[in-house]
VOLUM-24769 format. One line per 10 residues: for each residue y negated, x, z negated of C-alpha. Coordinates in Angstrom, 3 decimals. Each point is the difference from the previous one (the first is absolute). Example, Ala and Ser with C-alpha at 12.3 -4.5 7.8 and 13.67 -1.06 7.14 Angstrom:
! residues 2
4.500/12.300/-7.800; -3.440/1.370/0.660
***
This chain:
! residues 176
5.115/-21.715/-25.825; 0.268/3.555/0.892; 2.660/2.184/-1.840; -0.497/3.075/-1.113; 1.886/3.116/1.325; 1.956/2.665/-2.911; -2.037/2.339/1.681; -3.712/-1.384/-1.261; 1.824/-0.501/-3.691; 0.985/3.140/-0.686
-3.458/0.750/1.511; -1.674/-2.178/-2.186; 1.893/1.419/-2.883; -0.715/3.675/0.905; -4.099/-1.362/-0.255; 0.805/-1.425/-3.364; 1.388/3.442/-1.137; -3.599/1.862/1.632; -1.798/-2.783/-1.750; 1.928/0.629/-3.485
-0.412/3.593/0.386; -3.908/0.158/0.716; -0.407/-2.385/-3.122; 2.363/1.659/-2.340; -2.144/3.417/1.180; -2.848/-1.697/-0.666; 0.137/-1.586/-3.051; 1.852/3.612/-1.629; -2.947/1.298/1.129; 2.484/3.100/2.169
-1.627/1.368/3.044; 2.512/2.850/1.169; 3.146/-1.072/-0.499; 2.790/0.388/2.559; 2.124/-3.080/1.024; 2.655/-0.862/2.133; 0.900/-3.310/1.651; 3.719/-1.219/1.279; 0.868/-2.387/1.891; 3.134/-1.055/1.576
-1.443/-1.562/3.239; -0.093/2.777/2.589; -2.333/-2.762/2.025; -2.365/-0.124/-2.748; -0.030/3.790/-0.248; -0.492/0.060/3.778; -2.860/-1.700/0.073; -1.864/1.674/-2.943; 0.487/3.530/1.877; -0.526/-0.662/3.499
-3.960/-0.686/1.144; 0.485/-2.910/2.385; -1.693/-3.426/0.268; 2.245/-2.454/-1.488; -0.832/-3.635/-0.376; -2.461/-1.090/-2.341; 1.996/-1.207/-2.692; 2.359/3.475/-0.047; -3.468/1.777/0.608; -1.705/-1.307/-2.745
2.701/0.932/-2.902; 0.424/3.645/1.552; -3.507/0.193/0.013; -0.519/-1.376/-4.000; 3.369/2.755/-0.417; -1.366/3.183/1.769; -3.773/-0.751/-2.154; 2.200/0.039/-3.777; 2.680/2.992/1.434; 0.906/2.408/2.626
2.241/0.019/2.488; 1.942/3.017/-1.075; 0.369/-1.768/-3.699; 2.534/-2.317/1.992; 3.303/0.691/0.114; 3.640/-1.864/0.879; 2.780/-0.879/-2.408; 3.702/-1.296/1.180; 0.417/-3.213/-1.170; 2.710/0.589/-2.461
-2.008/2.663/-1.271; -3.068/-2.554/-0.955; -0.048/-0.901/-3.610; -2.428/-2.848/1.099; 2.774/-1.810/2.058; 1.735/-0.529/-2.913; -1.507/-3.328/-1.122; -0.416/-0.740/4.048; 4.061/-0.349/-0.309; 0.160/-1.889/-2.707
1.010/1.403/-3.144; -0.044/-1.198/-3.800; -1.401/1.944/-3.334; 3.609/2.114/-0.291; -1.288/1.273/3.448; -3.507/0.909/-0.872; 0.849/2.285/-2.917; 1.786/2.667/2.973; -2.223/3.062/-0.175; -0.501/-0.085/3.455
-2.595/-3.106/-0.220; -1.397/1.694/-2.448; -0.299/3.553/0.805; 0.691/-0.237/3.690; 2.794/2.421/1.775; 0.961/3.047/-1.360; -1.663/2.157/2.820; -3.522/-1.370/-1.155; 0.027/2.430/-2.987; 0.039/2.842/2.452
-2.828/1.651/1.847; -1.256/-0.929/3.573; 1.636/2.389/1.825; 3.262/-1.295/-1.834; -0.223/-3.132/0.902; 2.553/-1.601/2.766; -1.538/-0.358/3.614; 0.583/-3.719/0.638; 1.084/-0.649/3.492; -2.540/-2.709/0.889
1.677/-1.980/2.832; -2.780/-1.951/1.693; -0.092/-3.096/1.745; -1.894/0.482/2.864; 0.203/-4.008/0.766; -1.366/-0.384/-3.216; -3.063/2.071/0.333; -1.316/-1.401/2.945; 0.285/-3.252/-0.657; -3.097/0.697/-2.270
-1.959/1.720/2.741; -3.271/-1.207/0.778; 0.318/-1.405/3.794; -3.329/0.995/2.008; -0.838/-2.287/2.327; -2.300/1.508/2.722; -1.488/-2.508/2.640; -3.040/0.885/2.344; -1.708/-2.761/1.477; -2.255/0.859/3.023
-2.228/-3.044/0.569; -2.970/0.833/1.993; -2.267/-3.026/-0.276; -1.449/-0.717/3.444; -4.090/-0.337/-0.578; -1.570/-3.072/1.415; -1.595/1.529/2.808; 3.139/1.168/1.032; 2.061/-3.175/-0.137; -3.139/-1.785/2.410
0.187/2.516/2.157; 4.013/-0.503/0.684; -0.363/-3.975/0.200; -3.676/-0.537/1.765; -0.215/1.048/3.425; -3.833/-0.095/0.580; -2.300/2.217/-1.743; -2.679/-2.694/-0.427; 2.163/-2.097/-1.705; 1.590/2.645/-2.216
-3.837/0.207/-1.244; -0.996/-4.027/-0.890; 3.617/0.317/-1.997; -0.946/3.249/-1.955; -3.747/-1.306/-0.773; 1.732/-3.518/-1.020; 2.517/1.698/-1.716; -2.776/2.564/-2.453; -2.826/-3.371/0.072; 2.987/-1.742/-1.646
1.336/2.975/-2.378; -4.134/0.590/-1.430; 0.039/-3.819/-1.473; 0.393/-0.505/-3.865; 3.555/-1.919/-0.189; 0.150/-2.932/-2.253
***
């Protein structure tokens, strides 16, 4: 059974939240509204922004996330900063009444500009592991025709002509 990497959860998890979002649009019936996504996985952010061919699975779920939101609507929060690691750590009900889970940090309330420039450290290793390998091969088979191949194994010219007529009488009969 294959496992599945942190990477492709949080991946999977950043869908869900385009997924949530178009519906939620959707069924309030809101057209222009402006939204902003987080998500602690600098791979995961990575991926979303850069144009490259990853592999089909990683492909797939950017693809489904850049059709429901943009790539500037994406944006990277520290861990400790995410309200939504909270229950990831395990915590109990006392926990879950913070304001933080449910107002987020204290930096959300101000403007874009305000906000604090989250130093995304990326994981190179990570990112390519998802990149879609090309495999180029050329073959160059020339096929050699008939006429050619008689010529390079019969010697005599009369010959070379009883095997070609034998060889077209036979091709022209209906096989059963």
């Amino acid at each position: 059974m294959k496992t599945i990497t942190i990477p492709r959860l949080e991946l999977m998890a950043a869908t869900i939240g385009a997924r949530l979002f178009s519906s939620v649009k959707q069924v309030l019936k809101i057209s222009n509204i402006k939204t902003y996504f987080w998500t602690d996985s600098s791979t995961v952010l990575t991926w979303i922004i850069r144009r490259e061919q990853w592999s089909v699975f990683v492909a797939n779920r950017i693809s489904e996330i850049r059709k429901l939101t943009t790539s500037e609507d994406w944006f990277h929060i520290s861990t400790d900063q995410n309200p939504a690691d909270i229950l990831s750590r395990g915590c109990g009900p006392k926990q879950l009444q913070t304001r933080k889970w449910w107002q987020g940090p204290d930096w959300l309330k101000n403007s874009k500009e305000q906000w604090p420039k989250s130093a995304v450290n990326i994981n190179e290793k990570e990112v390519e592991i998802e990149k879609r390998k090309s495999v180029i091969s050329a073959n160059n088979t020339e096929v050699e025709s008939i006429s050619s191949q008689l010529a390079r194994r019969i010697s005599r010219f009369s010959k070379m002509i009883r095997v070609m007529a034998w060889y077209c009488v036979s091709n022209q009969r209906p096989k059963t």
